[in-house]
mmCIF file of the N, C-alpha and C atoms, coordinates in Angstrom:
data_MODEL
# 
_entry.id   MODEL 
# 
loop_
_atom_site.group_PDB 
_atom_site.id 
_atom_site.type_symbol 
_atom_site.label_atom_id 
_atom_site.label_alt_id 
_atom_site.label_comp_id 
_atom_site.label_asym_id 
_atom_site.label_entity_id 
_atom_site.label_seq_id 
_atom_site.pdbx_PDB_ins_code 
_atom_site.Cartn_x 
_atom_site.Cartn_y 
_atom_site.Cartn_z 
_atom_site.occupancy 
_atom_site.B_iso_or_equiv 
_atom_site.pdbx_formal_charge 
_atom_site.auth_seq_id 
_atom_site.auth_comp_id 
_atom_site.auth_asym_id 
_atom_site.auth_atom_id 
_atom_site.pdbx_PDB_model_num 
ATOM 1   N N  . UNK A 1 1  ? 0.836   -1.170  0.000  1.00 0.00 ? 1  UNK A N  1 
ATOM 2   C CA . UNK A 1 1  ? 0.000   0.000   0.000  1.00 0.00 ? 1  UNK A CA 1 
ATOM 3   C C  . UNK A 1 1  ? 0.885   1.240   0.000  1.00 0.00 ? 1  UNK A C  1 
ATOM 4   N N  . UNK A 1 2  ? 0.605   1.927   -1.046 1.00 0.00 ? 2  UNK A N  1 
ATOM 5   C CA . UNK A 1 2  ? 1.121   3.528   -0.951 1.00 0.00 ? 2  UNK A CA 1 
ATOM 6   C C  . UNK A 1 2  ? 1.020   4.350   0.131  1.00 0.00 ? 2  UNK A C  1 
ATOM 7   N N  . UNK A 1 3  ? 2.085   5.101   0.734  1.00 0.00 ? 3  UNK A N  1 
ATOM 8   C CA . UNK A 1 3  ? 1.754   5.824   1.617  1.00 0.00 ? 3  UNK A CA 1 
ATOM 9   C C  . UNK A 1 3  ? 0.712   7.083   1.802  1.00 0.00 ? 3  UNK A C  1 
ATOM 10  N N  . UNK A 1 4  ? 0.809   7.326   0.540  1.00 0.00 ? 4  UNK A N  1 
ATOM 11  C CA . UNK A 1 4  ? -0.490  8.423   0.299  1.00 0.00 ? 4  UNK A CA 1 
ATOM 12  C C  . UNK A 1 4  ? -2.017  7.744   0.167  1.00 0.00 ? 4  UNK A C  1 
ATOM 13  N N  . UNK A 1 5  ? -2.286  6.455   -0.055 1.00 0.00 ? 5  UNK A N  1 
ATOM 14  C CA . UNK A 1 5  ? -3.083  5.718   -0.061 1.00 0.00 ? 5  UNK A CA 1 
ATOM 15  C C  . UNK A 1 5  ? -3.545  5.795   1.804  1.00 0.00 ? 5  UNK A C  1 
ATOM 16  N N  . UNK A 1 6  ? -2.480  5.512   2.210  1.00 0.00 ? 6  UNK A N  1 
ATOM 17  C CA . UNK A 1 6  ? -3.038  5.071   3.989  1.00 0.00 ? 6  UNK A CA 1 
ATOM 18  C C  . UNK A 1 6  ? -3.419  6.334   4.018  1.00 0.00 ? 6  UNK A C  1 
ATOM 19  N N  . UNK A 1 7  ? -2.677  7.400   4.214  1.00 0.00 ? 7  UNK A N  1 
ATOM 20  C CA . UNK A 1 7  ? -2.989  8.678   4.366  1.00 0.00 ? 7  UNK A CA 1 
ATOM 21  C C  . UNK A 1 7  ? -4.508  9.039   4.375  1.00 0.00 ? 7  UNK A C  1 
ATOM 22  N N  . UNK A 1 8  ? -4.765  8.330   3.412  1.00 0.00 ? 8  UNK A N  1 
ATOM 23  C CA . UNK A 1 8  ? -6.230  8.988   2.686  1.00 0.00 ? 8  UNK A CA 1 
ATOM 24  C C  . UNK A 1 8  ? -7.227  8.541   3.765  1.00 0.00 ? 8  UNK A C  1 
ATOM 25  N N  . UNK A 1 9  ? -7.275  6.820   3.945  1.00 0.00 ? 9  UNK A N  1 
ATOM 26  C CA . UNK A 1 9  ? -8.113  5.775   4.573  1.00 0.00 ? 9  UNK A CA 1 
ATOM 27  C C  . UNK A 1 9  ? -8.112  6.733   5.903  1.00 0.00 ? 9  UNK A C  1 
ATOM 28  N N  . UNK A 1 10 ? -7.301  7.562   6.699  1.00 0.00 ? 10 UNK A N  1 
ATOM 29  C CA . UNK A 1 10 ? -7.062  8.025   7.998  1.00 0.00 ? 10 UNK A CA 1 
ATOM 30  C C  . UNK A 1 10 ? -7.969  9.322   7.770  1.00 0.00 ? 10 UNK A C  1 
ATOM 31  N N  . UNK A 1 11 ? -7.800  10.165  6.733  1.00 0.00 ? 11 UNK A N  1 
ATOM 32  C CA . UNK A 1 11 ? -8.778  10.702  6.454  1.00 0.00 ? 11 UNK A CA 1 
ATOM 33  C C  . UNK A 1 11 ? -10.019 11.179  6.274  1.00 0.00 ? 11 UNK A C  1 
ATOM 34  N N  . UNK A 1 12 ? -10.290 10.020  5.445  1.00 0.00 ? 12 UNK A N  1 
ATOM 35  C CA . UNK A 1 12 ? -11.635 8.942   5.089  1.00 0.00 ? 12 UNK A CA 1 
ATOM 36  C C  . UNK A 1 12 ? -12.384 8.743   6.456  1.00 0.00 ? 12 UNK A C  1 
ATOM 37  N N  . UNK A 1 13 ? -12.082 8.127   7.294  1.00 0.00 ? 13 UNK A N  1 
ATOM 38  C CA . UNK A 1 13 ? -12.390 7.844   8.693  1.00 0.00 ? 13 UNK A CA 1 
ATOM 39  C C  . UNK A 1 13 ? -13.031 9.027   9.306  1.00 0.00 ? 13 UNK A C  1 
ATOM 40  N N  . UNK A 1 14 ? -12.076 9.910   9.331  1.00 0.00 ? 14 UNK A N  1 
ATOM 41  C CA . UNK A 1 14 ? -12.460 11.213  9.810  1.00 0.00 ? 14 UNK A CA 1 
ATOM 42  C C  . UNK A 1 14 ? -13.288 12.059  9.583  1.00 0.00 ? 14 UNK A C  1 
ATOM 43  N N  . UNK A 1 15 ? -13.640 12.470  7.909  1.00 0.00 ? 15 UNK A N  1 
ATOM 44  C CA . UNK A 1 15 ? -14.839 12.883  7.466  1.00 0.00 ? 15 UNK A CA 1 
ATOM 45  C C  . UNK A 1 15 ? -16.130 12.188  7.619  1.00 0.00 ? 15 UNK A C  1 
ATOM 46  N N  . UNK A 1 16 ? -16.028 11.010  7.843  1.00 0.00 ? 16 UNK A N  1 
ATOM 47  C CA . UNK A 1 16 ? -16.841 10.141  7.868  1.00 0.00 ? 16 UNK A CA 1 
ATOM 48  C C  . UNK A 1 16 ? -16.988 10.194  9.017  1.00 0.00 ? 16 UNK A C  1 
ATOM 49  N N  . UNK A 1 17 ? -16.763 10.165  10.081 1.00 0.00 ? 17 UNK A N  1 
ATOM 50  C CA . UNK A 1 17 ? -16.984 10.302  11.642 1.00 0.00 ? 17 UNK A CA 1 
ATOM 51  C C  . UNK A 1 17 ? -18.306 11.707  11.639 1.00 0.00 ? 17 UNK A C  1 
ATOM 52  N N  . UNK A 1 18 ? -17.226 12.812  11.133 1.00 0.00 ? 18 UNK A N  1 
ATOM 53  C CA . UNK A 1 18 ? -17.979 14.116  11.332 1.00 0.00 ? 18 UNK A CA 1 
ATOM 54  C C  . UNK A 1 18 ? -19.311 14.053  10.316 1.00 0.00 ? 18 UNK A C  1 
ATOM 55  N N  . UNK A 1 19 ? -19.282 13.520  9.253  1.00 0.00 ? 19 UNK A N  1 
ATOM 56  C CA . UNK A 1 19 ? -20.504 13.712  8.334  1.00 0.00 ? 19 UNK A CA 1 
ATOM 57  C C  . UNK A 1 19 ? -21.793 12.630  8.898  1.00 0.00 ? 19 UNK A C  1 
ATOM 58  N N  . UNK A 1 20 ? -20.967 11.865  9.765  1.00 0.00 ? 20 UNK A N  1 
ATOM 59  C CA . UNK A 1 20 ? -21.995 10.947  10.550 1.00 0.00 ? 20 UNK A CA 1 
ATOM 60  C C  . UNK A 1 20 ? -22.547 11.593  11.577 1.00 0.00 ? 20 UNK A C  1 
ATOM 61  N N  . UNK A 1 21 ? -21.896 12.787  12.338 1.00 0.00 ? 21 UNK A N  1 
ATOM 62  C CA . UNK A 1 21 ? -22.253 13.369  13.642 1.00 0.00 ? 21 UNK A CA 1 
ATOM 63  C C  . UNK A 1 21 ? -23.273 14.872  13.212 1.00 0.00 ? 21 UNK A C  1 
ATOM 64  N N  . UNK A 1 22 ? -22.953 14.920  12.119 1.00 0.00 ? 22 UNK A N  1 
ATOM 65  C CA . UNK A 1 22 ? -23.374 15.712  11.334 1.00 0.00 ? 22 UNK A CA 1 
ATOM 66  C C  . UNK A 1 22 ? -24.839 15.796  11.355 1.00 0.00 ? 22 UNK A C  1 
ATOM 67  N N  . UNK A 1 23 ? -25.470 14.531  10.797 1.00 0.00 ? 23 UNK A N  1 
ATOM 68  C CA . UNK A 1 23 ? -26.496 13.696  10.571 1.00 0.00 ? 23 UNK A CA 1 
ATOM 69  C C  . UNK A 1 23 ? -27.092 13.090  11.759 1.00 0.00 ? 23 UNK A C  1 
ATOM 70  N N  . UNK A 1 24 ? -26.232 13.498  12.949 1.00 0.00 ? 24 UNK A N  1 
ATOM 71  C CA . UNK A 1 24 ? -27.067 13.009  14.163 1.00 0.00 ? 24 UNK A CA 1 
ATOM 72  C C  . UNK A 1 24 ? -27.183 12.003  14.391 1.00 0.00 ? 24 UNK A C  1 
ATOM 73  N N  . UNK A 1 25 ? -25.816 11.032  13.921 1.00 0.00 ? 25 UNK A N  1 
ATOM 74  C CA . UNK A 1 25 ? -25.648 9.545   14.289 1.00 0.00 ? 25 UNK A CA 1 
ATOM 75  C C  . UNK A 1 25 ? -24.389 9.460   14.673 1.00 0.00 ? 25 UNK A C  1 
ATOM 76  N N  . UNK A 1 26 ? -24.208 8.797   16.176 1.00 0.00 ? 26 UNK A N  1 
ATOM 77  C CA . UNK A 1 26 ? -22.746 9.201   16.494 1.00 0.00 ? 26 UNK A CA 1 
ATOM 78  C C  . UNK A 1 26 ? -22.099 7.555   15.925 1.00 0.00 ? 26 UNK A C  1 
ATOM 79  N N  . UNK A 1 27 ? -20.846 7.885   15.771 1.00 0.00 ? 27 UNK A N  1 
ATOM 80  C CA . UNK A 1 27 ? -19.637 6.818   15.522 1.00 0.00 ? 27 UNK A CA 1 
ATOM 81  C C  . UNK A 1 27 ? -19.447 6.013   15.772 1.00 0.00 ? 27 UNK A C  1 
ATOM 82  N N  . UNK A 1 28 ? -20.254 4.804   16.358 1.00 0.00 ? 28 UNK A N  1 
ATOM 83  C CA . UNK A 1 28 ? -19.895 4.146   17.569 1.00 0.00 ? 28 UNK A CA 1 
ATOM 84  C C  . UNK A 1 28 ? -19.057 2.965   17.345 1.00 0.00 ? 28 UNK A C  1 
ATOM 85  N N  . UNK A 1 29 ? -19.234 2.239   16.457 1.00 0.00 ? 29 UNK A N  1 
ATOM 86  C CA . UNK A 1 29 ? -17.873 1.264   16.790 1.00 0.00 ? 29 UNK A CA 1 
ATOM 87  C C  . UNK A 1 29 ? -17.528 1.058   15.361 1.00 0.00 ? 29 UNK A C  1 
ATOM 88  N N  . UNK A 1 30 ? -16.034 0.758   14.749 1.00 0.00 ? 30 UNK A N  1 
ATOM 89  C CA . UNK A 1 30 ? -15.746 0.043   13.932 1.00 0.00 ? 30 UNK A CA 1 
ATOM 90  C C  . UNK A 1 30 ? -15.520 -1.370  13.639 1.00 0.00 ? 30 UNK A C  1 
ATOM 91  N N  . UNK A 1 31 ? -16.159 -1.863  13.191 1.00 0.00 ? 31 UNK A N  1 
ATOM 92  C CA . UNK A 1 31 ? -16.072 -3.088  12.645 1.00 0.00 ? 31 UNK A CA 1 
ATOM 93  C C  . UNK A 1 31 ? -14.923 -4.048  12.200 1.00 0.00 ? 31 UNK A C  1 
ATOM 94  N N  . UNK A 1 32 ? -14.334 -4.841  12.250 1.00 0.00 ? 32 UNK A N  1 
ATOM 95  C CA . UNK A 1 32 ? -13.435 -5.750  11.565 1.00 0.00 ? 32 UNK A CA 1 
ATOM 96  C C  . UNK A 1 32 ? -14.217 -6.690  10.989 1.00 0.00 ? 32 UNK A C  1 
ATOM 97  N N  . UNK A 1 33 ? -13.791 -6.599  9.666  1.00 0.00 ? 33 UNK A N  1 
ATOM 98  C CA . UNK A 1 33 ? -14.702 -8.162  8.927  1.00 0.00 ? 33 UNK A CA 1 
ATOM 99  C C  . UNK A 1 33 ? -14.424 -9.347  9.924  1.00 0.00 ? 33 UNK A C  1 
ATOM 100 N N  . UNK A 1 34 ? -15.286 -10.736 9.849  1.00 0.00 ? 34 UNK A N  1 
ATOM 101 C CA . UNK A 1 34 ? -14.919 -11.804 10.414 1.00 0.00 ? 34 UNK A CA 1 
ATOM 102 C C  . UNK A 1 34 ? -14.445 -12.251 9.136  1.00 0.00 ? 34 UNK A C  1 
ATOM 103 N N  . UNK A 1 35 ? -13.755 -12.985 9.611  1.00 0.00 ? 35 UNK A N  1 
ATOM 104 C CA . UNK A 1 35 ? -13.043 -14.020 8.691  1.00 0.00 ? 35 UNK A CA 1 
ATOM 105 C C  . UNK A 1 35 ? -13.703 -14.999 7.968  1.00 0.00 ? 35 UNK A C  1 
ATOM 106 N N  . UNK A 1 36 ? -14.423 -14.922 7.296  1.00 0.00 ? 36 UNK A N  1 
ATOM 107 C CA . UNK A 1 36 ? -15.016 -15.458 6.291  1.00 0.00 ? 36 UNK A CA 1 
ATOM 108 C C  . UNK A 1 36 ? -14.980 -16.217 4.927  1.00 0.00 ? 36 UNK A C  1 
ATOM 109 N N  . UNK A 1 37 ? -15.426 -16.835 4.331  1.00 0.00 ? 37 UNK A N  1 
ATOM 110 C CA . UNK A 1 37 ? -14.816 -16.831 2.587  1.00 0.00 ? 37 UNK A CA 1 
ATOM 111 C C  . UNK A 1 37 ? -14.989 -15.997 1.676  1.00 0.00 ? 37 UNK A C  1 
ATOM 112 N N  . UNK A 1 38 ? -14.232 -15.477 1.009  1.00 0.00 ? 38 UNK A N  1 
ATOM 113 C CA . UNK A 1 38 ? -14.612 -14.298 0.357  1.00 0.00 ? 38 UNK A CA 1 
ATOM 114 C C  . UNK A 1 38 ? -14.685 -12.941 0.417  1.00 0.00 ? 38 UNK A C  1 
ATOM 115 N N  . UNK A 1 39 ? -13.777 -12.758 2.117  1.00 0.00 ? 39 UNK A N  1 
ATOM 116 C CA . UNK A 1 39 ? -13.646 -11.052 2.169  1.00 0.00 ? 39 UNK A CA 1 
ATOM 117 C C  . UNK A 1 39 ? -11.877 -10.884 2.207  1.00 0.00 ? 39 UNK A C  1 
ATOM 118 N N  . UNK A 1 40 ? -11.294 -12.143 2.160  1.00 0.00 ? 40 UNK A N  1 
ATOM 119 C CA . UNK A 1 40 ? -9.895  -11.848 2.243  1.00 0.00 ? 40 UNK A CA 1 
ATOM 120 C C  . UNK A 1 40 ? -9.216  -10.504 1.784  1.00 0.00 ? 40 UNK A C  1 
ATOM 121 N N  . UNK A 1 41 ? -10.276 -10.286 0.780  1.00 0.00 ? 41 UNK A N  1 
ATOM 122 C CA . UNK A 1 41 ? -9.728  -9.004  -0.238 1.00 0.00 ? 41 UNK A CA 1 
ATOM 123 C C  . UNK A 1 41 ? -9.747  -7.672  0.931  1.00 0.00 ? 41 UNK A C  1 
ATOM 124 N N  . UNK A 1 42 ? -10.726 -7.713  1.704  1.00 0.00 ? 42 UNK A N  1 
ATOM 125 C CA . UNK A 1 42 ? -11.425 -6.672  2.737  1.00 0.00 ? 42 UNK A CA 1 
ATOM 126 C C  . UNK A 1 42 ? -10.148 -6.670  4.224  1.00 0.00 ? 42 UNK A C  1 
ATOM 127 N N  . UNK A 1 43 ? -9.467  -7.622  4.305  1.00 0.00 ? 43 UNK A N  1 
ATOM 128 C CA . UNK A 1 43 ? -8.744  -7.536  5.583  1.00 0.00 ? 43 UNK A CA 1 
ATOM 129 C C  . UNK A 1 43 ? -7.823  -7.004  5.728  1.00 0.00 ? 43 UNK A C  1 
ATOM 130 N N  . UNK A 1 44 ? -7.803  -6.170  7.104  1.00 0.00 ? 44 UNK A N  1 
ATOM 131 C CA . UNK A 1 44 ? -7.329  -4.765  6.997  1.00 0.00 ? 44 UNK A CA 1 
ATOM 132 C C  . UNK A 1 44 ? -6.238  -5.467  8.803  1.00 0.00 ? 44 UNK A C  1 
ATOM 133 N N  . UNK A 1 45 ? -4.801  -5.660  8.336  1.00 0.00 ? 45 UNK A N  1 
ATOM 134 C CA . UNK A 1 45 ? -3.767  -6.156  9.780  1.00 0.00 ? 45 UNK A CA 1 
ATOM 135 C C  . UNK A 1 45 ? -4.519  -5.601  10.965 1.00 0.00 ? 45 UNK A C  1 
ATOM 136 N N  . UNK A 1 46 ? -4.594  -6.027  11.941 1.00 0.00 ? 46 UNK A N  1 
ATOM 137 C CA . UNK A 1 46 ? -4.656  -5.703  13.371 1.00 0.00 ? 46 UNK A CA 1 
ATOM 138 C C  . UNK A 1 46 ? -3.378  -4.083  13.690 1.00 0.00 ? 46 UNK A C  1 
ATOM 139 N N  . UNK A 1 47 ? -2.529  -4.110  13.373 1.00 0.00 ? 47 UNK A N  1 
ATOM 140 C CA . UNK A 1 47 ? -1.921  -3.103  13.793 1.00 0.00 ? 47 UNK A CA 1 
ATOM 141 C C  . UNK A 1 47 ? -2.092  -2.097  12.696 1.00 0.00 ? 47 UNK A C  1 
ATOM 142 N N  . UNK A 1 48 ? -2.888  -2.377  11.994 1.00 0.00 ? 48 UNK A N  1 
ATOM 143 C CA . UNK A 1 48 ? -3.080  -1.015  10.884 1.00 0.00 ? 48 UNK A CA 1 
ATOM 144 C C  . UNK A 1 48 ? -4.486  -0.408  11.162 1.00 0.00 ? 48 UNK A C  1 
ATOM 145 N N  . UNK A 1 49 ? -5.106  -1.589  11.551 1.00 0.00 ? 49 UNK A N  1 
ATOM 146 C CA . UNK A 1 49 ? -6.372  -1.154  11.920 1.00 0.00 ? 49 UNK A CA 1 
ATOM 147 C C  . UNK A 1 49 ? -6.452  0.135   13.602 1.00 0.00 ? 49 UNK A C  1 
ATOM 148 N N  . UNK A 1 50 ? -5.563  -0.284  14.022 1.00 0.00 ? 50 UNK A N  1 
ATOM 149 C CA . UNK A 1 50 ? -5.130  0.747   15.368 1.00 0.00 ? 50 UNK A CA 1 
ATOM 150 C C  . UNK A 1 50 ? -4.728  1.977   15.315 1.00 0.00 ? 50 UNK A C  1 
ATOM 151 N N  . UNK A 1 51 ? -3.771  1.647   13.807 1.00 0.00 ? 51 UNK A N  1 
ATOM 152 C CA . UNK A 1 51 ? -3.337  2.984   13.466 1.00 0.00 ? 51 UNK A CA 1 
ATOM 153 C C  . UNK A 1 51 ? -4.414  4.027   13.042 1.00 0.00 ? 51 UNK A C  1 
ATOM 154 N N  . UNK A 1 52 ? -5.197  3.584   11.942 1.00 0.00 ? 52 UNK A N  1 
ATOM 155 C CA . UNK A 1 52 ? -6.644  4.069   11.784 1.00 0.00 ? 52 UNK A CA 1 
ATOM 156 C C  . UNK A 1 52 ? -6.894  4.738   12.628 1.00 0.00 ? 52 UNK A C  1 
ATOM 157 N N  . UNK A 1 53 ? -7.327  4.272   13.783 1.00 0.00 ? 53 UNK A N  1 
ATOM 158 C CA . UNK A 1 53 ? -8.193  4.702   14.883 1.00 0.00 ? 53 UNK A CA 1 
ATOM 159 C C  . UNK A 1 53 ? -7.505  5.633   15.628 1.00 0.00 ? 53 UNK A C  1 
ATOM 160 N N  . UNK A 1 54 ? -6.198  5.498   15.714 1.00 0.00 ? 54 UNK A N  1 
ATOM 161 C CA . UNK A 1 54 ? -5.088  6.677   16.428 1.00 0.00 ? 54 UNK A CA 1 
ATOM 162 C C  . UNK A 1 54 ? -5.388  7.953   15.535 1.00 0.00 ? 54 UNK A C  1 
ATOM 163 N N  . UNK A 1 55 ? -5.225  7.670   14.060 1.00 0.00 ? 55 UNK A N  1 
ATOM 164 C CA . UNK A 1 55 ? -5.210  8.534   13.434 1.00 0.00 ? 55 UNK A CA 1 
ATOM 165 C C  . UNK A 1 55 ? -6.630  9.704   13.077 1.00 0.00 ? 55 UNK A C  1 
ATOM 166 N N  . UNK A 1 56 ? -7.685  9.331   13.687 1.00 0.00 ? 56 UNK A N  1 
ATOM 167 C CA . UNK A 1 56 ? -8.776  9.631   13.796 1.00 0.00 ? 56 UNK A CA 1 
ATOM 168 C C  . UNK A 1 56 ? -9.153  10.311  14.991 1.00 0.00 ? 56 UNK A C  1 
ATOM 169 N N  . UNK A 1 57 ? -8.474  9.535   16.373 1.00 0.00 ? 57 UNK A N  1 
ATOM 170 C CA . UNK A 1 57 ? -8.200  10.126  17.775 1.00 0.00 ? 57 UNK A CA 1 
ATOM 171 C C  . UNK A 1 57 ? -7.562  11.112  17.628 1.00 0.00 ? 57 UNK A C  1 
ATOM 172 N N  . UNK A 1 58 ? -6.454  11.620  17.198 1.00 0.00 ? 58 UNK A N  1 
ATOM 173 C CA . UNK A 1 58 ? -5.244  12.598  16.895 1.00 0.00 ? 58 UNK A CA 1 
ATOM 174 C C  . UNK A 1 58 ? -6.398  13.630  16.204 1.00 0.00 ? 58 UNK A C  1 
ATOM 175 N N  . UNK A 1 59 ? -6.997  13.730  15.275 1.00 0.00 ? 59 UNK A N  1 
ATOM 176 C CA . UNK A 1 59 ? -7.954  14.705  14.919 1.00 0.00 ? 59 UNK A CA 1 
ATOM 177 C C  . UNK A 1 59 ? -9.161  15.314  15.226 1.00 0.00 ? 59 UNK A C  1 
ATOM 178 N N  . UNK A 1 60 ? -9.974  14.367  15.973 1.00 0.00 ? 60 UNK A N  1 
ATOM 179 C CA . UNK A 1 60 ? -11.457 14.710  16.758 1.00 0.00 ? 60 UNK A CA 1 
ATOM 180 C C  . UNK A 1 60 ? -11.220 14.220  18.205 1.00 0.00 ? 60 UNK A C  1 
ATOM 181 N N  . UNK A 1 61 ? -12.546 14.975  18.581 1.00 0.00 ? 61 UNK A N  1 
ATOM 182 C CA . UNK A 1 61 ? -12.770 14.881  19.715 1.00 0.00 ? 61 UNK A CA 1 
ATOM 183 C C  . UNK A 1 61 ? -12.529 13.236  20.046 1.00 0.00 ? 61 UNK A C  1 
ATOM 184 N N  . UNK A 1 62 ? -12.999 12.763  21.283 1.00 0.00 ? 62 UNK A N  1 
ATOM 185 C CA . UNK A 1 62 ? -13.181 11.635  21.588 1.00 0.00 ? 62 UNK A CA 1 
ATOM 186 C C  . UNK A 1 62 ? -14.230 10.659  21.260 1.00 0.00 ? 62 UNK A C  1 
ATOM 187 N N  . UNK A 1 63 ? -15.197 12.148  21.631 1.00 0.00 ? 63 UNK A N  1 
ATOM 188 C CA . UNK A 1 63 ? -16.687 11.277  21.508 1.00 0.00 ? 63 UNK A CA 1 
ATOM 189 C C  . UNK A 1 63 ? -17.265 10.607  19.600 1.00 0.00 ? 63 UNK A C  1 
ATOM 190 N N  . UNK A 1 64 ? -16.229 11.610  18.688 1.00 0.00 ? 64 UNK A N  1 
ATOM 191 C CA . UNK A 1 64 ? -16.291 10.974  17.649 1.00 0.00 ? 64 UNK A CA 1 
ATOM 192 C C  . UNK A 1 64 ? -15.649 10.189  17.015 1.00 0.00 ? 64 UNK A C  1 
ATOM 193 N N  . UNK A 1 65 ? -14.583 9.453   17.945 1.00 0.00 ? 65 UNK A N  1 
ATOM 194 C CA . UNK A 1 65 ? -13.842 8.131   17.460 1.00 0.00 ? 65 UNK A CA 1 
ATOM 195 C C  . UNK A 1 65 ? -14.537 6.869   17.795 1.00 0.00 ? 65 UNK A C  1 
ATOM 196 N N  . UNK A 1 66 ? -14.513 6.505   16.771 1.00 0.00 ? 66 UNK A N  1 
ATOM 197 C CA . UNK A 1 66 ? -15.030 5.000   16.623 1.00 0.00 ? 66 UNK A CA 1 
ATOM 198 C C  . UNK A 1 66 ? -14.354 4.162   17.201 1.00 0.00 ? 66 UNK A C  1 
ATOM 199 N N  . UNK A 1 67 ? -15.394 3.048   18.484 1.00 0.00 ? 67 UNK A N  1 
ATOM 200 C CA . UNK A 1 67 ? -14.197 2.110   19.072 1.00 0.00 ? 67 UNK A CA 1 
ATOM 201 C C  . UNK A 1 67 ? -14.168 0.867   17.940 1.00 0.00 ? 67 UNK A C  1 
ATOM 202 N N  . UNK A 1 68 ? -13.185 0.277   17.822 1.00 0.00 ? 68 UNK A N  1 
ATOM 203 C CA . UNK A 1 68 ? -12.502 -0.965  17.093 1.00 0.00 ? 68 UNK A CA 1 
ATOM 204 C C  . UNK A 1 68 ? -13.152 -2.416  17.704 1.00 0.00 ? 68 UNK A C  1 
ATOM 205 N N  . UNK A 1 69 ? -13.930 -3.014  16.709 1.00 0.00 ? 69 UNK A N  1 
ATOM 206 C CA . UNK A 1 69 ? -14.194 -4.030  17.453 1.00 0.00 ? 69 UNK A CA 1 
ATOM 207 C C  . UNK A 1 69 ? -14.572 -5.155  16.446 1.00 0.00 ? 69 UNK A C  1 
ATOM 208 N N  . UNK A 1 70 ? -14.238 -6.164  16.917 1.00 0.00 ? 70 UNK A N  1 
ATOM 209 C CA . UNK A 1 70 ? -14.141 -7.544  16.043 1.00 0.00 ? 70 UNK A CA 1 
ATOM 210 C C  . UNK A 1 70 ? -14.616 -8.867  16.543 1.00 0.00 ? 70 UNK A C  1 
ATOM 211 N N  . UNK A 1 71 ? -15.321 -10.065 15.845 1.00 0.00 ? 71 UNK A N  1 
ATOM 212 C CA . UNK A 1 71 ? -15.755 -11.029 16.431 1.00 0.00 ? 71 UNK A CA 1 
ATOM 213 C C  . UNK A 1 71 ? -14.727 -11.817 16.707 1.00 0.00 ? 71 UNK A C  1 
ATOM 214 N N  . UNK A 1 72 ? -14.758 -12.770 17.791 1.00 0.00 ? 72 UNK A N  1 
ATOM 215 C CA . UNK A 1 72 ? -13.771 -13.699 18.282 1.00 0.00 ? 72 UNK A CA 1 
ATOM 216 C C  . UNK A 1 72 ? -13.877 -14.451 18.413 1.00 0.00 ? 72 UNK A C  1 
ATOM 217 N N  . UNK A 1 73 ? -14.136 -15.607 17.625 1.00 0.00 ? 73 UNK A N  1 
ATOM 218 C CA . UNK A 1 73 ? -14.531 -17.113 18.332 1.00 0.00 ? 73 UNK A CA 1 
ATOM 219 C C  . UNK A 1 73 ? -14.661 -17.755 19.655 1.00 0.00 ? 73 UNK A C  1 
ATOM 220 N N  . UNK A 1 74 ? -15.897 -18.021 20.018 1.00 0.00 ? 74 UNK A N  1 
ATOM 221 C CA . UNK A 1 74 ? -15.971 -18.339 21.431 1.00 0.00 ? 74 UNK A CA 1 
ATOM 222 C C  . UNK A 1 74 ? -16.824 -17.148 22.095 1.00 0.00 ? 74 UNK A C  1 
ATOM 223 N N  . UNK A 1 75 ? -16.790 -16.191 22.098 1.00 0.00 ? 75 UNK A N  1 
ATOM 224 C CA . UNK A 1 75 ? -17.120 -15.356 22.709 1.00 0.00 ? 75 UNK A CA 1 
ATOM 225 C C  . UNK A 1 75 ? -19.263 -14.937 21.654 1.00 0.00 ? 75 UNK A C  1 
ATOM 226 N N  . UNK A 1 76 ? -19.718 -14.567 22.743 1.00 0.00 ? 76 UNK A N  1 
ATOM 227 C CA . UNK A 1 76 ? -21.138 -14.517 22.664 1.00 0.00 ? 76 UNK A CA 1 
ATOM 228 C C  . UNK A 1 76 ? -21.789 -12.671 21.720 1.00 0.00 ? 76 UNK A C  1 
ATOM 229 N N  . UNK A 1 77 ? -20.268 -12.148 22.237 1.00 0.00 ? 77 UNK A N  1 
ATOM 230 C CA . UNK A 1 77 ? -20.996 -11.043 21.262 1.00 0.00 ? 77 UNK A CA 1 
ATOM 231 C C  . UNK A 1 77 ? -19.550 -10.547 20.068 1.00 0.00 ? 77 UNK A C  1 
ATOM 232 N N  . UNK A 1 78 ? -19.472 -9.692  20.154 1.00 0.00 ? 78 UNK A N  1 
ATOM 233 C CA . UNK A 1 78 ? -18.483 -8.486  19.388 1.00 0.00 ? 78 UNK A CA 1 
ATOM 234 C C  . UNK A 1 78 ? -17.373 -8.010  20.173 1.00 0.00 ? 78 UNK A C  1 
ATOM 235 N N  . UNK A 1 79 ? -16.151 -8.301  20.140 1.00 0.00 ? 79 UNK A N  1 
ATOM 236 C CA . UNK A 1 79 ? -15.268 -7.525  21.302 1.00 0.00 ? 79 UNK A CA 1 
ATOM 237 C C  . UNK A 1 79 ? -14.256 -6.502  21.132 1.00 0.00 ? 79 UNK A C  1 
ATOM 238 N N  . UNK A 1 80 ? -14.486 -5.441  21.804 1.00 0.00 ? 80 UNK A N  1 
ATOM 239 C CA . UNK A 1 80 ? -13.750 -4.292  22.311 1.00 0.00 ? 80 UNK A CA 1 
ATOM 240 C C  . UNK A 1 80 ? -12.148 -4.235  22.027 1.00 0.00 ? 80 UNK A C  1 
ATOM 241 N N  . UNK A 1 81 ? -11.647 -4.042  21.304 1.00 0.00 ? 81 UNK A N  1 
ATOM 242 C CA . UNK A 1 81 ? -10.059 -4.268  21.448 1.00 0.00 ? 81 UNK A CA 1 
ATOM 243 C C  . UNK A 1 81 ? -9.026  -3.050  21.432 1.00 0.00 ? 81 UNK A C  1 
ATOM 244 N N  . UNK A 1 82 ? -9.747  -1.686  21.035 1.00 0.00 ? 82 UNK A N  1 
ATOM 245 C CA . UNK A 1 82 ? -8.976  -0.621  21.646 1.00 0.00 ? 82 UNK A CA 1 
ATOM 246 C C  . UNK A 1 82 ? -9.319  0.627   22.474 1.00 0.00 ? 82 UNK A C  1 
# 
């Protein structure tokens, strides 16, 4: 991935936070695909996905960062990971 490419996705996040709060729907969690057949194309590393979210923290408030959260085998719901 190009560095001006990530750049953007950190971006992306961010307008998207505010155009969501905008609209009177707050941010509330980001998603990680589950691991599935057929989204391989969609999977985004665990430590890039953090960066994301730093990079989104670093620009807005709090209340409009999206928490990070992903399914885990075994577990009954969706879990919390940053």
């Amino acid at each position: 991935m190009r560095l001006t490419a990530a750049i953007a996705f950190g971006d992306t996040l961010t307008a998207l936070s505010e155009k969501l709060f905008a609209a009177r729907v707050m941010p509330y969690y980001l998603f990680l695909l589950d691991k599935v057949n057929s989204t391989a194309h969609f999977h985004v590393p665990d430590q890039r996905a953090q960066m994301l979210v730093c990079e989104v923290a670093a620009q807005l408030p709090e209340y409009l960062v999206p928490k990070l959260a992903r399914e885990t085998p075994g577990l009954a719901s969706k879990d919390m990971w940053i």
